[in-house]
Backbone as CSV, one residue per row, in Angstrom:
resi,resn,N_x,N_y,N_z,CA_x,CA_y,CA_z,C_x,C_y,C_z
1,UNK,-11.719,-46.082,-26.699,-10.287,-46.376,-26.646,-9.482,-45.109,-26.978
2,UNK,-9.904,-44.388,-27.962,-9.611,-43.118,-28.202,-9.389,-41.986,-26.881
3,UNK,-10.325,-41.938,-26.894,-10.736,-41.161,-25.511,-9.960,-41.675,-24.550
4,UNK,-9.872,-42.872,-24.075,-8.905,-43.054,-23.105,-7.445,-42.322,-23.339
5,UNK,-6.877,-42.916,-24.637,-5.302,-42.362,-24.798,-5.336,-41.116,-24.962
6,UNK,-6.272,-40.510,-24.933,-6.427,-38.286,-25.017,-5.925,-38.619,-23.579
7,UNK,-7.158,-38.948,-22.549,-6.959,-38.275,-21.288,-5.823,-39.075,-20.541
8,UNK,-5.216,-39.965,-20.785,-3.695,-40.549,-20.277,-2.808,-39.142,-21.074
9,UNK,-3.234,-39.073,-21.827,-1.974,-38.060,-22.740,-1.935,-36.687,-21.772
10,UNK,-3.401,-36.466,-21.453,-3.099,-35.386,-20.834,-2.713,-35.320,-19.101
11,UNK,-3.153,-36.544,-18.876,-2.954,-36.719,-17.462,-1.141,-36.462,-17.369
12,UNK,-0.676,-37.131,-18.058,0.930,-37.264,-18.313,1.313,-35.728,-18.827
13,UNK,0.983,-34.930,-19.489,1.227,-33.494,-19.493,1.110,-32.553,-18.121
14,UNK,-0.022,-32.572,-17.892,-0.512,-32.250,-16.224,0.590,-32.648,-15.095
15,UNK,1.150,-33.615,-15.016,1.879,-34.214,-14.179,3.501,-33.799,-14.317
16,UNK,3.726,-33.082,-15.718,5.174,-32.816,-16.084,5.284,-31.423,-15.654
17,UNK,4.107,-30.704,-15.781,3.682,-29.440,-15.894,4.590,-28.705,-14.736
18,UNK,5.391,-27.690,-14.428,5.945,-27.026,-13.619,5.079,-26.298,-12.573
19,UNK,5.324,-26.518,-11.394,4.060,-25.702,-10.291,4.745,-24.521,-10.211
20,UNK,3.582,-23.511,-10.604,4.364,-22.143,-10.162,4.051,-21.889,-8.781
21,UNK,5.177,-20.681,-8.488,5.354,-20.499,-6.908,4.208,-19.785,-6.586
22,UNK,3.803,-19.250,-5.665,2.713,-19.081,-4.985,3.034,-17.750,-4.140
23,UNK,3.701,-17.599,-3.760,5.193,-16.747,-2.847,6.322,-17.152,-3.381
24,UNK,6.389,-15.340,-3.811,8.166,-15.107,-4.122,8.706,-14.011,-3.305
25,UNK,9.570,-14.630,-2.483,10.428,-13.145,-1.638,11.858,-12.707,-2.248
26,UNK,12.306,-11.406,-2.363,13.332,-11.076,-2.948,14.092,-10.193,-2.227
27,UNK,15.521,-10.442,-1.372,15.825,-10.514,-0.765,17.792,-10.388,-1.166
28,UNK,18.269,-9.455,-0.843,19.949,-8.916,-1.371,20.371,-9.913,-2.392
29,UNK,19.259,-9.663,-3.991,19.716,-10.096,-4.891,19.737,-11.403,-5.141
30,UNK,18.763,-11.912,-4.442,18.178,-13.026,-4.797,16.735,-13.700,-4.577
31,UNK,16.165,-14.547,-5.446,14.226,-14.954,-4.733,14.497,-16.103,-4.985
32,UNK,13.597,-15.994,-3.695,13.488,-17.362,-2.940,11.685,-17.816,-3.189
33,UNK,11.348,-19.063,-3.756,9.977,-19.301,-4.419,9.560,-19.918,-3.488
34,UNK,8.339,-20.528,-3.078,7.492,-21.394,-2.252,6.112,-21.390,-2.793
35,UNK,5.764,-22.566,-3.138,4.743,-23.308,-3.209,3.701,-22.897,-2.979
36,UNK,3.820,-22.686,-1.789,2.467,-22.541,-0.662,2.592,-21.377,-0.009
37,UNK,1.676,-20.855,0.543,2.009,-19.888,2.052,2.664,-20.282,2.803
38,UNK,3.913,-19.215,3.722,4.934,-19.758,4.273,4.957,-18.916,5.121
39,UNK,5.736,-19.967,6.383,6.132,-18.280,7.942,7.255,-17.901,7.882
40,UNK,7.145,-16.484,7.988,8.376,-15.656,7.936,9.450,-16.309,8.407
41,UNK,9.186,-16.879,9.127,10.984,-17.726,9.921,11.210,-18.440,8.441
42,UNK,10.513,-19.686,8.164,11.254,-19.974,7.083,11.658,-19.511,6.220
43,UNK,11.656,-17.990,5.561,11.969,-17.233,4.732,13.365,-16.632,5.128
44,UNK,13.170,-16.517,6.428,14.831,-15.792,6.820,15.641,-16.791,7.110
45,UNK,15.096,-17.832,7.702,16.221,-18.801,7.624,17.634,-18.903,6.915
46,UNK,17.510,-19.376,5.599,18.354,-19.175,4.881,19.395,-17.682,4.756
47,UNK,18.701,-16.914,5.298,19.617,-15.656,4.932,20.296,-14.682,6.236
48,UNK,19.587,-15.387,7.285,20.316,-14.004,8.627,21.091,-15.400,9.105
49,UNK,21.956,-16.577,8.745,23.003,-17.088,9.337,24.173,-16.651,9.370
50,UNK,24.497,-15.614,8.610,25.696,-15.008,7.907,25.698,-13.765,8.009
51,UNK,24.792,-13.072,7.756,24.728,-11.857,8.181,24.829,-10.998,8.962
52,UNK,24.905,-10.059,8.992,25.145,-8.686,10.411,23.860,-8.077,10.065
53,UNK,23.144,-8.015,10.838,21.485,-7.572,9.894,21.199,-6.500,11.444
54,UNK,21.061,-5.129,10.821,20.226,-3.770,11.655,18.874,-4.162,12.052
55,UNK,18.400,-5.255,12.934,16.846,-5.253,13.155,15.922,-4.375,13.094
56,UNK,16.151,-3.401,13.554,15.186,-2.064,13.969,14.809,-1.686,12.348
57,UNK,15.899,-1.789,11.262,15.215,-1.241,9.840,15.023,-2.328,9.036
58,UNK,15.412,-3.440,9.572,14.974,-4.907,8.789,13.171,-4.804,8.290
59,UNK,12.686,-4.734,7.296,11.382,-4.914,6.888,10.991,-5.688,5.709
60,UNK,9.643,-5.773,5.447,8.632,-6.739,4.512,7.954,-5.749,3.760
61,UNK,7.918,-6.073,2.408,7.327,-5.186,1.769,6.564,-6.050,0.915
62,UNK,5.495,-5.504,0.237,4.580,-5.888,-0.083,4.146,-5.160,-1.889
63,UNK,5.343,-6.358,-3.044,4.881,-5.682,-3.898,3.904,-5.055,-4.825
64,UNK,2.712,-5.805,-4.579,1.321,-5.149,-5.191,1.172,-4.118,-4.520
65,UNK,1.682,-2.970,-4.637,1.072,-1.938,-4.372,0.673,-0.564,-5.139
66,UNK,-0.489,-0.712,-6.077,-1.082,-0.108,-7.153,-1.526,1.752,-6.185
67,UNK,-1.567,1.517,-5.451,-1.320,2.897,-4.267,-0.252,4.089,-4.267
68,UNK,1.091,2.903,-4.634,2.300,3.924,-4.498,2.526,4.472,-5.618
69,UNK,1.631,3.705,-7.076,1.922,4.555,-7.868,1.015,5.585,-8.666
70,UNK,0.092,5.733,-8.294,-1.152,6.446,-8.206,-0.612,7.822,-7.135
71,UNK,0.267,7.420,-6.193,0.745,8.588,-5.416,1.967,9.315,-6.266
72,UNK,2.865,8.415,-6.491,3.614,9.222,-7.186,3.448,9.764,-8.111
73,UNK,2.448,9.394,-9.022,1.680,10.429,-10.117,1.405,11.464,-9.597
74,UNK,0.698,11.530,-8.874,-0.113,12.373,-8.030,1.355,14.033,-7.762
75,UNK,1.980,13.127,-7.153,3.120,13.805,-6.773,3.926,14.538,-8.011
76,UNK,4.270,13.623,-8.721,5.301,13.852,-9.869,3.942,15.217,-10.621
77,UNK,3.187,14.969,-10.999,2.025,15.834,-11.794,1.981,17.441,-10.830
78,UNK,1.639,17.587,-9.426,1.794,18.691,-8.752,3.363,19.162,-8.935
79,UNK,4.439,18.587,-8.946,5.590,19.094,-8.966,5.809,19.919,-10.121
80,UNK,5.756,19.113,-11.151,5.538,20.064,-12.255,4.199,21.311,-12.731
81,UNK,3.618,21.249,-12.266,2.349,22.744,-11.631,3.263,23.545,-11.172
82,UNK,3.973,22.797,-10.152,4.748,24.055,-8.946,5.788,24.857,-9.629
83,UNK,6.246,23.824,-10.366,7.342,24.307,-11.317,7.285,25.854,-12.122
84,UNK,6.050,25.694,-12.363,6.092,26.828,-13.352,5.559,28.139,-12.859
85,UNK,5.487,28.698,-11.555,5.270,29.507,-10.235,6.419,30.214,-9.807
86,UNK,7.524,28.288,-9.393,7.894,29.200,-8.149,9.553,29.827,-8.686
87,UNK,9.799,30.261,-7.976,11.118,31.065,-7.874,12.768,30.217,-8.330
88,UNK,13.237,30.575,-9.276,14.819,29.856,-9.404,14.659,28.675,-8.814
89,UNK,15.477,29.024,-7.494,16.181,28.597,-6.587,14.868,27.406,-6.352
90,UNK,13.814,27.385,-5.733,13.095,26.497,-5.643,12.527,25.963,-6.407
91,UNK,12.651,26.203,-8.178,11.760,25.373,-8.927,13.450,24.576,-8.942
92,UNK,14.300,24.890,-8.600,15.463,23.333,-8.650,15.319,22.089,-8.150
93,UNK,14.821,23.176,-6.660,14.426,21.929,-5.437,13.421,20.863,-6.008
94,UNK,11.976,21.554,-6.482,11.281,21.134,-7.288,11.863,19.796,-8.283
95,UNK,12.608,20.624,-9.165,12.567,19.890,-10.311,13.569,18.505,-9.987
96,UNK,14.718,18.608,-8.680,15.424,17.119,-8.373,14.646,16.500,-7.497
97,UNK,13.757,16.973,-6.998,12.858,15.911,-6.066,11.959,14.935,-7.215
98,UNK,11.734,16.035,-8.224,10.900,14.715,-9.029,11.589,13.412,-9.785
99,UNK,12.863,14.039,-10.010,13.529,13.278,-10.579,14.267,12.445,-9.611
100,UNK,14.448,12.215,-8.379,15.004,11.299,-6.843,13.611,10.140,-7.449
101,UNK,12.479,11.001,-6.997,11.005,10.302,-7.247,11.001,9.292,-7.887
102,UNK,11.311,10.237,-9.423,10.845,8.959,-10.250,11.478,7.308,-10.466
103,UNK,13.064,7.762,-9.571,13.650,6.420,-9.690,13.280,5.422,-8.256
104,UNK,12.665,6.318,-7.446,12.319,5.073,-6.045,11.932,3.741,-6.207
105,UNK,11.776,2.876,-5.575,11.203,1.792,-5.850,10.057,1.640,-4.996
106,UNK,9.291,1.384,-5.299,7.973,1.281,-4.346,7.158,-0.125,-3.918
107,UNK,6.628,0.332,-2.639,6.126,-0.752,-2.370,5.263,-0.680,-0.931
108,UNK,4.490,-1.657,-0.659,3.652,-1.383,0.976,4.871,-2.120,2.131
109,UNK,5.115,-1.256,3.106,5.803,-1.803,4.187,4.523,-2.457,5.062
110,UNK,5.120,-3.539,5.343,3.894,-4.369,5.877,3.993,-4.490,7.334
111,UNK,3.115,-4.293,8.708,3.171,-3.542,9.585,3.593,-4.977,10.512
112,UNK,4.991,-4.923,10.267,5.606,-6.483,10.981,6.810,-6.433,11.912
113,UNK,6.842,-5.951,13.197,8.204,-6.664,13.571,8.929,-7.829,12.537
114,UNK,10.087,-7.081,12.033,10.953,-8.195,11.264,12.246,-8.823,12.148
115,UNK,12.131,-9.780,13.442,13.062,-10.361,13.953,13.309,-11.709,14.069
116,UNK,14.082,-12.224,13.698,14.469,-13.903,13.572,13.859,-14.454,14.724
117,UNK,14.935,-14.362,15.808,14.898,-15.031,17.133,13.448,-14.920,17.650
118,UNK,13.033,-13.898,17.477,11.724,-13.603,18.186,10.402,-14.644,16.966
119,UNK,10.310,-14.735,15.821,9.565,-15.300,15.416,10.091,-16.547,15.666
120,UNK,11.063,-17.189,15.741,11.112,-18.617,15.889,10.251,-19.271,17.305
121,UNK,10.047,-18.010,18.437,9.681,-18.628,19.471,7.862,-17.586,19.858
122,UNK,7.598,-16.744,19.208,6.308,-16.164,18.886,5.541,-16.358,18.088
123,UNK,4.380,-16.986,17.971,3.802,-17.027,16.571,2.981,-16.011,15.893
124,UNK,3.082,-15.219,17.245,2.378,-13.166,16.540,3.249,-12.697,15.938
125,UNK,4.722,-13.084,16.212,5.916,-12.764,15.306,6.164,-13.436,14.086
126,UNK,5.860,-13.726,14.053,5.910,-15.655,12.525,4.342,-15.302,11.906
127,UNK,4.374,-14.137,10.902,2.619,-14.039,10.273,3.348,-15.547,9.139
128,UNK,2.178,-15.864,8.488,1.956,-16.561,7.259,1.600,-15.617,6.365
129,UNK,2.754,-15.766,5.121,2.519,-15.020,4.057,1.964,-15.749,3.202
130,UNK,1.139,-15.208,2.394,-0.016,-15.864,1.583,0.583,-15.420,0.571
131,UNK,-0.320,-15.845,-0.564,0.659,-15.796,-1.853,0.290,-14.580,-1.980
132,UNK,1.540,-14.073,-3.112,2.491,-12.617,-3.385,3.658,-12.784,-3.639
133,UNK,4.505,-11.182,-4.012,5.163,-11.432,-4.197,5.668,-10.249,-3.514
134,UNK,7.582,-10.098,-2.748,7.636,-9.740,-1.286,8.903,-9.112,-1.479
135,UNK,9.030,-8.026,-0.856,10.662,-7.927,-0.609,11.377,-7.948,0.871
136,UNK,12.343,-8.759,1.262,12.551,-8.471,2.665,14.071,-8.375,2.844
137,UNK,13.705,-7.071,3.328,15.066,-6.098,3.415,15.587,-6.733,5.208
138,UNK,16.797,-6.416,4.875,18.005,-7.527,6.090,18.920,-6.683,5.938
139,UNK,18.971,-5.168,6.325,20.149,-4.643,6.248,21.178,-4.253,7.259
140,UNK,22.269,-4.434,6.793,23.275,-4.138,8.130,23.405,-2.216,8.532
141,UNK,23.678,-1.785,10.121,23.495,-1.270,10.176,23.677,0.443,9.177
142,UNK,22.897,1.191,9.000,23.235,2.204,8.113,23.405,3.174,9.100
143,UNK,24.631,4.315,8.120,25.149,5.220,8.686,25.100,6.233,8.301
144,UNK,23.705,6.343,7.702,23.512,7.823,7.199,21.760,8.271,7.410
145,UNK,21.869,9.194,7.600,20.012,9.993,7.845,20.010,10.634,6.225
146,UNK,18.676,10.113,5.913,18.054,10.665,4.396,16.960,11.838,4.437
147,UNK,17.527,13.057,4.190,16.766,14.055,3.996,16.000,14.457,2.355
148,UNK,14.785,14.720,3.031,13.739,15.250,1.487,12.992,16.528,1.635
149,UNK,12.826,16.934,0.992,11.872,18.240,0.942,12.512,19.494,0.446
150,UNK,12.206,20.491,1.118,12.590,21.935,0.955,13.925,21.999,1.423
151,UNK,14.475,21.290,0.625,16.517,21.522,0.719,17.154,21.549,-0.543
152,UNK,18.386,22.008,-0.491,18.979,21.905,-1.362,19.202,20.408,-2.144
153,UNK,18.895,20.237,-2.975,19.591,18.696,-3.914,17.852,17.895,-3.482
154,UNK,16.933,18.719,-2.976,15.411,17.984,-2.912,15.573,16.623,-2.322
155,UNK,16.229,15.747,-2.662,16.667,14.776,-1.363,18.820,14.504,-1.708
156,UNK,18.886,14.426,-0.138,20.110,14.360,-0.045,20.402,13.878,1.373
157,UNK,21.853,13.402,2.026,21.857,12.452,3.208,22.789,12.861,3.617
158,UNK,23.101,12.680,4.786,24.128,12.712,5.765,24.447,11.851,7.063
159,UNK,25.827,12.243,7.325,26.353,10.766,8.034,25.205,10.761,9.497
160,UNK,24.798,9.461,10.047,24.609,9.780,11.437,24.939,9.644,12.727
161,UNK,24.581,10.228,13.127,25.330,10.456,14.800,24.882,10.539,16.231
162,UNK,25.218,9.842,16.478,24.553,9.337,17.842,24.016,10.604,18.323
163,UNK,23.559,10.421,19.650,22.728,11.052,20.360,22.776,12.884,20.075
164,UNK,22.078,12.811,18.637,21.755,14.083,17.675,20.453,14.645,17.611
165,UNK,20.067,15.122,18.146,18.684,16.150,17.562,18.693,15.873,16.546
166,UNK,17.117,15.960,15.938,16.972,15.819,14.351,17.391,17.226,13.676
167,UNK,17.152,18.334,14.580,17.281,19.406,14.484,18.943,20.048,13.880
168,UNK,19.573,19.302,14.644,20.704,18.735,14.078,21.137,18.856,12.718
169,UNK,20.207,18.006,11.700,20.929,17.242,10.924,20.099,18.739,9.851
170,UNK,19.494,19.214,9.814,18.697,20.763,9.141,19.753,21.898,9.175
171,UNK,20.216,21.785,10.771,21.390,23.075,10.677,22.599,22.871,9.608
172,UNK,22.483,21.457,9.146,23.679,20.954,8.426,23.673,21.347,7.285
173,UNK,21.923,21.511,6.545,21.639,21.240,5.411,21.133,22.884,4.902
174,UNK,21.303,22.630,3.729,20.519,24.001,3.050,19.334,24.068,2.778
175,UNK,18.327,24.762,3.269,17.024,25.198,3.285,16.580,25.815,2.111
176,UNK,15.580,25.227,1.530,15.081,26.271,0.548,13.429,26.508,0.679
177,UNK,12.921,27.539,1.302,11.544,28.282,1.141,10.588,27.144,2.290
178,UNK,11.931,26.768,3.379,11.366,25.246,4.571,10.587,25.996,5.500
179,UNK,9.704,25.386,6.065,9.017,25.279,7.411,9.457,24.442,8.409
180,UNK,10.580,25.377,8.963,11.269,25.146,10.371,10.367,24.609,11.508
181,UNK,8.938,24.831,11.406,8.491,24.671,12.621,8.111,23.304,13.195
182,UNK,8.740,22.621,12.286,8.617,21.245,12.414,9.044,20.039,11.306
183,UNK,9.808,19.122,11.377,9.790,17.945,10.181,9.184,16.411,10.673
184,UNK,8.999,15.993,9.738,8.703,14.483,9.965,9.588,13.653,9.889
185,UNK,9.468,12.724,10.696,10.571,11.855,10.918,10.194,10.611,10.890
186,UNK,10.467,9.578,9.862,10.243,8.222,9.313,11.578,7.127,9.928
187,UNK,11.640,6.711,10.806,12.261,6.221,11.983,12.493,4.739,10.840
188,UNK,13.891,3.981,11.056,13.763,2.915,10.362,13.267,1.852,10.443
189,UNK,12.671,2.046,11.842,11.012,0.535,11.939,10.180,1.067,11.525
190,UNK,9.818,2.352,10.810,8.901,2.329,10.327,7.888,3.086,11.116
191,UNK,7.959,3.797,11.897,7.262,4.930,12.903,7.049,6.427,12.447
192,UNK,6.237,6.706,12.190,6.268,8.775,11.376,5.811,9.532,12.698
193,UNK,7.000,10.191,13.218,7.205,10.867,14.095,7.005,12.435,13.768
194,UNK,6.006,13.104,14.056,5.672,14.845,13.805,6.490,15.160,14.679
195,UNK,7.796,15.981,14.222,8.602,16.547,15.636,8.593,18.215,15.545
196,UNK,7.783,18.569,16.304,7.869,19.966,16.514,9.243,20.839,16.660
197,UNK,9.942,22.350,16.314,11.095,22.180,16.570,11.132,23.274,16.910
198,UNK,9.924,24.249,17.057,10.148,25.554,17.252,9.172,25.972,18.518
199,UNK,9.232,27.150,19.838,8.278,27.194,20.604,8.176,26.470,21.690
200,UNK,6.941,26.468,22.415,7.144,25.770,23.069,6.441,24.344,22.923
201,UNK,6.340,23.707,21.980,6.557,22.445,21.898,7.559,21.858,21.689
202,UNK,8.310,22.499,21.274,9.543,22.014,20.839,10.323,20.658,21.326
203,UNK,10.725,19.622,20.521,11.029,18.487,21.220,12.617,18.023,20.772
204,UNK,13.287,17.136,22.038,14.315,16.453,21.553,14.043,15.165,21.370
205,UNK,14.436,15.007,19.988,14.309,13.838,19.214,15.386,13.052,18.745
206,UNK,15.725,12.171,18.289,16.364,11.480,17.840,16.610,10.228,16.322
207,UNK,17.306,10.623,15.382,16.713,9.676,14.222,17.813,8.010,14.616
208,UNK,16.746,7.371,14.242,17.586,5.792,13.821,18.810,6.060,12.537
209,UNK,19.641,4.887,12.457,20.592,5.075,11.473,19.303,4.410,10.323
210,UNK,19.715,5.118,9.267,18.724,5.015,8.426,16.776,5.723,8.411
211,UNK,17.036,6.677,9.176,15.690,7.184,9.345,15.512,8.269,7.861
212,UNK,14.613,8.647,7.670,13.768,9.699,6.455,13.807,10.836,7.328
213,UNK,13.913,11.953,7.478,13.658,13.308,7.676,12.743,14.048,6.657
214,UNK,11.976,14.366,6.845,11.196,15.347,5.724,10.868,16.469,6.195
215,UNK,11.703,17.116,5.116,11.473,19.108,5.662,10.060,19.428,4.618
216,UNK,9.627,19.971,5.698,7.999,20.550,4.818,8.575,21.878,4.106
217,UNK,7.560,21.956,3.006,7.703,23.364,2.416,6.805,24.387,2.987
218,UNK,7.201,25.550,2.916,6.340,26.784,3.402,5.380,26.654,2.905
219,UNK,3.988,26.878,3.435,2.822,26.959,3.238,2.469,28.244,2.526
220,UNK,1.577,28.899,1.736,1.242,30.107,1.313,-0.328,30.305,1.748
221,UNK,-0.596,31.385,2.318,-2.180,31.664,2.891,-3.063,31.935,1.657
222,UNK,-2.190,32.204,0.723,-3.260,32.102,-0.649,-3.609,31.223,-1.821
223,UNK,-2.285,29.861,-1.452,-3.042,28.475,-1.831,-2.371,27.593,-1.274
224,UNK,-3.129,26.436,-1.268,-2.648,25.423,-0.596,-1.911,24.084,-1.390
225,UNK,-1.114,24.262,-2.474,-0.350,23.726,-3.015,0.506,23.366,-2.427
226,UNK,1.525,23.973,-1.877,2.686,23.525,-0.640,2.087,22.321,0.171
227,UNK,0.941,22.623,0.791,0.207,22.040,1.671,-0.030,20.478,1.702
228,UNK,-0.550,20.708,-0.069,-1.079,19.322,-0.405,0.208,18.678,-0.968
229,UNK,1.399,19.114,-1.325,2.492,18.692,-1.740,3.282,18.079,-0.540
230,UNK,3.358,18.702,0.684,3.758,18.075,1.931,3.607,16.653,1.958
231,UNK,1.660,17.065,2.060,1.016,15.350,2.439,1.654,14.717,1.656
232,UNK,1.288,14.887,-0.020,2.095,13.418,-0.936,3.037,13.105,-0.379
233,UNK,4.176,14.084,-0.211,5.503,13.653,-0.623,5.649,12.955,1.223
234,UNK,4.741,12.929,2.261,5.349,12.579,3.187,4.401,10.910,3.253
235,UNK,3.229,10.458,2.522,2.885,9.130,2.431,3.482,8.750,0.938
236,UNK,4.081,9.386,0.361,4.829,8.442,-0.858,5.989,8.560,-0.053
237,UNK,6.874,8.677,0.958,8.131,8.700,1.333,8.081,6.639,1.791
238,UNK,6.899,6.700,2.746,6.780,5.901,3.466,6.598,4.310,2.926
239,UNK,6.268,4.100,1.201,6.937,3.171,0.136,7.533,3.289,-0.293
240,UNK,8.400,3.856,0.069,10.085,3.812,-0.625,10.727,2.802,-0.342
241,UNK,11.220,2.285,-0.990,12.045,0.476,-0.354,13.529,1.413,-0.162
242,UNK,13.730,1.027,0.942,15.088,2.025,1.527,16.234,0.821,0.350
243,UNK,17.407,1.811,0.086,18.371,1.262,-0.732,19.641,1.323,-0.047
């Protein structure tokens, strides 16, 4: 008889008990919980009725990502090495890129066409998100290109403009100790474009509103610090939750 009124007692605890969410997406300042695994349509639902939303940089991010910050260590730790080398003028560059760095927010961009209309009637467009926890950016169009690297202010932006060479937006900016012969270009769907800019490869390119530019630093033939500082800083660019 005992035993019975334990496990009624607890059955009745169990039953009051709050279900935690399973999936949480967070989304212009607000999360939205679910139960279960859910399809992206139902997640936007609620939020692109009202909105003016830039598709092309609309994305899903993916906050477990123990990657981005293992990189930015990585990064932040060589910056300060470099620091104590290089010249004035570039241990500045240096020293505000780490500090842009350390405030990013990070995360995995998850490799998704993010479009309403199209997932409501595709189901390659409509993944099921499994449990996690998510950010999904819905932004209206942006009007500025974000530059990083070997420039003045280590990252800094400018307005953008239609049918502009990326090349363009470098003549604008101040160079410090850059490798002209090419930048990378992080397109706002999410595409890393190598654009050659010098020679004869040389290409005309074009950034999205809201694209990444990354000016490489000069390489040195007697170490490859620059080198390996490039790579970081151009796959830690690419979890940056655009702001």
């Amino acid at each position: 008889m005992r035993l019975l009124k334990r496990l009624t007692l607890l059955a009745a605890v169990l039953v009051t008990l709050p279900v935690s969410a399973q999936v949480v997406v967070h989304s212009a300042g607000q999360s939205i919980s679910f139960e279960q695994p859910v399809r992206l349509d139902a997640v936007m639902a609620p939020l692109v009725s009202s909105a003016d939303i830039y598709w092309p940089a609309a994305a899903l991010y993916d906050t477990n990502a123990p990657e981005a910050e293992q990189l930015r260590s990585q990064t932040l730790t060589l910056l300060q090495q470099l620091q104590q080398s290089a010249k004035p003028e570039v241990q500045q560059v240096l020293l505000q890129l780490a500090s842009s760095i350390g405030d990013w927010r990070l995360a995995k961009r998850l490799p998704f066409v993010i479009d309403y209309d199209l997932a409501r009637i595709n189901l390659a467009a409509n993944p099921l998100l499994p449990t996690g926890d998510y950010i999904l950016q819905l932004p209206r169009r942006p009007d500025s290109v974000v530059l990083i690297g070997a420039i003045s202010g280590g990252v800094t932006s400018q307005a953008h403009t239609p049918s502009t060479a990326v090349n363009d937006y470098l003549q604008r900016a101040k160079l410090q100790s850059a490798d002209t012969n090419y930048v990378q270009l992080l397109q706002a769907d999410g595409r890393l474009i190598q654009v050659p800019l010098s020679g004869a490869f040389a290409v005309y390119q074009e950034a999205q509103p809201g694209a990444v530019l990354y000016v490489p630093f000069r390489s040195s033939l007697f170490s490859s610090d620059y080198q390996r500082l490039n790579q970081l800083l151009v796959e830690l660019m690419q979890y940056r939750v655009a702001v």
